[in-house]
C-alpha positions as CSV (number, residue, x, y, z in Angstrom):
1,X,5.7,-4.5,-25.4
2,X,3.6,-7.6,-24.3
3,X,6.5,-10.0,-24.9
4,X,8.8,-7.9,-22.9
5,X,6.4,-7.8,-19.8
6,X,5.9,-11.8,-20.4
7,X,9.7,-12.1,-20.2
8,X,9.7,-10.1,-16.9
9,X,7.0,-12.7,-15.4
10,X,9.1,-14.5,-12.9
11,X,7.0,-15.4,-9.3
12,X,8.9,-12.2,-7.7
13,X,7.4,-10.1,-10.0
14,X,3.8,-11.8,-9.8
15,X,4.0,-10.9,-5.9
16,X,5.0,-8.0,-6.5
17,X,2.2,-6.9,-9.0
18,X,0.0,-8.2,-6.8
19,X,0.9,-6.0,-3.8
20,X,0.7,-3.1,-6.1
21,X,-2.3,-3.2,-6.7
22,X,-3.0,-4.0,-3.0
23,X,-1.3,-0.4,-2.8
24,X,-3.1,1.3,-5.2
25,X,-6.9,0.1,-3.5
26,X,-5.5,1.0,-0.2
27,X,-4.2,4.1,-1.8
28,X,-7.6,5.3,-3.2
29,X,-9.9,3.9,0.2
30,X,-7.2,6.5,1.4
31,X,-7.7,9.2,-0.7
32,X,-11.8,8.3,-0.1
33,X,-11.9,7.9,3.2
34,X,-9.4,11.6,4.0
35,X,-12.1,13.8,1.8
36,X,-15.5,12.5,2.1
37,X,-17.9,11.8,4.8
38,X,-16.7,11.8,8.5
39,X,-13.8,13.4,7.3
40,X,-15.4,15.6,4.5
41,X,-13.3,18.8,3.5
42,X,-10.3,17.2,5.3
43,X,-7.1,17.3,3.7
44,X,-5.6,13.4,3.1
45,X,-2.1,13.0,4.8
46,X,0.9,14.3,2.4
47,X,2.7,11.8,3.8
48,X,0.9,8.3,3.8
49,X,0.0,9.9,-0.2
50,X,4.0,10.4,-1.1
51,X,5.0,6.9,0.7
52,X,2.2,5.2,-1.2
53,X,3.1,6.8,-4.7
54,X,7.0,6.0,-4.0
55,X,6.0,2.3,-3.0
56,X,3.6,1.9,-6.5
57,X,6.4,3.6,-8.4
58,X,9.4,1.9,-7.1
59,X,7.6,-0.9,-7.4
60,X,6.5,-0.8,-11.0
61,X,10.2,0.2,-11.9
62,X,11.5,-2.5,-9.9
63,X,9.7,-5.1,-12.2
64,X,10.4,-3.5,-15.2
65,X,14.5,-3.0,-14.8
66,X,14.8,-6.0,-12.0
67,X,17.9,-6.9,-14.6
68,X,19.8,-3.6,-14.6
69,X,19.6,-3.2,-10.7
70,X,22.1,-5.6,-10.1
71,X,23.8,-5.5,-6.5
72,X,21.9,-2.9,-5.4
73,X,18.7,-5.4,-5.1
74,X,18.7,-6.1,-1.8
75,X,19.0,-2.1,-0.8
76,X,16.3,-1.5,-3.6
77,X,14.0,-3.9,-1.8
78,X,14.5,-2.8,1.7
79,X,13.4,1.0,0.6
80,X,10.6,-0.5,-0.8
81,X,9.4,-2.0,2.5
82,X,9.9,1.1,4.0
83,X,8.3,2.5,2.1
84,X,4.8,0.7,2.2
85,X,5.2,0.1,6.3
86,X,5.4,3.9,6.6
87,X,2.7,4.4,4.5
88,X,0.6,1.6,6.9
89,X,2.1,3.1,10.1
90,X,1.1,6.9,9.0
91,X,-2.0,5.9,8.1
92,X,-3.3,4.5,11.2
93,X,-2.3,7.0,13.0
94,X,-3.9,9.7,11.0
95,X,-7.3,7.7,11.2
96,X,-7.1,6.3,14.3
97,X,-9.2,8.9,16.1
98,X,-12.2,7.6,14.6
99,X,-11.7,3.8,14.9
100,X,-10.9,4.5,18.4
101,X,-14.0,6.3,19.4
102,X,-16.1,3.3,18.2
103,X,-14.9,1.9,21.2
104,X,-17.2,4.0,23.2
105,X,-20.1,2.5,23.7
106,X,-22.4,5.4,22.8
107,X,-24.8,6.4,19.4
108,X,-22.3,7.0,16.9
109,X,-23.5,8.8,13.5
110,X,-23.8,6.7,10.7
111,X,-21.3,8.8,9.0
112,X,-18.4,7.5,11.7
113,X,-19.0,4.2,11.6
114,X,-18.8,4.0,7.7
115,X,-15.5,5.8,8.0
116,X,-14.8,3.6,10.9
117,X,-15.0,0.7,9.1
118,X,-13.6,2.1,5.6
119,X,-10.7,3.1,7.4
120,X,-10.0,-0.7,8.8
121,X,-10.7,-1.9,5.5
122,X,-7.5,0.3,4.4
123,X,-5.5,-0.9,6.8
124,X,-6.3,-4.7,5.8
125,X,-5.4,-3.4,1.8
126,X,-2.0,-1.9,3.4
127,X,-1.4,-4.9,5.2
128,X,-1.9,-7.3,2.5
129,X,0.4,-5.3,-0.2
130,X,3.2,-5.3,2.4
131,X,2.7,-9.2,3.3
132,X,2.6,-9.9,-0.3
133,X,5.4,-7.9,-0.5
134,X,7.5,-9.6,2.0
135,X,6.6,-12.5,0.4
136,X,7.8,-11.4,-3.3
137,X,11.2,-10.4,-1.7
138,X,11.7,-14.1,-0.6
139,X,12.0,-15.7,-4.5
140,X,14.7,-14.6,-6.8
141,X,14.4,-12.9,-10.1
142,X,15.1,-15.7,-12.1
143,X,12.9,-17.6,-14.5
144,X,11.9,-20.4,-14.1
């Protein structure tokens, strides 16, 4: 098992690890951040939660059978984006009510500025996996 995932090691593949797991912390300050303090009893967004699980899984499949995708690379990889910038995209706006009432200068409860700034440190998670993304879909999957 460990020499097949050595053999699928190529710099591609590195990036691409690496932005899943970029995914998955953004995907759990998600999860956090939708059902716990400011937010507590809320219900996270199906959406930015199904686009987040289809970019980690796609992902994790597109590293594993990178060699019996073929032609259809290019497609695979473009879903894949679309996947992670809808999952970005939906989760700003889902939590940008609270990020934008820090704007008001007024006493905010210590409960909305945590979330406040959990919620932009989500967004810096998401943004990362999809810039490391974009930059794994710039190298081929060959070997070198």
């Amino acid at each position: 098992m460990l020499e097949k995932f050595k053999d699928k090691l190529t710099l591609r593949n590195l990036f691409l690890c690496l932005s899943v797991v970029m995914a998955v912390v953004a995907f759990i300050i998600t999860m956090i951040v939708s059902t716990t303090g400011y937010f507590a009893g809320g219900v996270p967004s199906s959406a930015v939660v199904i686009f987040s699980l289809l970019f980690v899984a796609g992902s994790v499949a597109f590293i594993f059978f990178d060699d019996k995708i073929g032609k259809w690379e290019t497609l695979y990889l473009i879903v894949l984006g679309i996947f992670i910038i809808l999952a970005l995209v939906l989760f700003i706006l889902d939590k940008e009510e609270v990020v934008g009432e820090m704007m008001i200068p007024v006493n905010h409860p210590l409960k909305q500025v945590e979330a406040a700034s959990t919620v932009i440190t989500g967004v810096v998670f998401y943004a990362l996996s999809m810039i490391s993304f974009i930059v794994a879909s710039f190298f081929d999957g060959k070997k070198n």
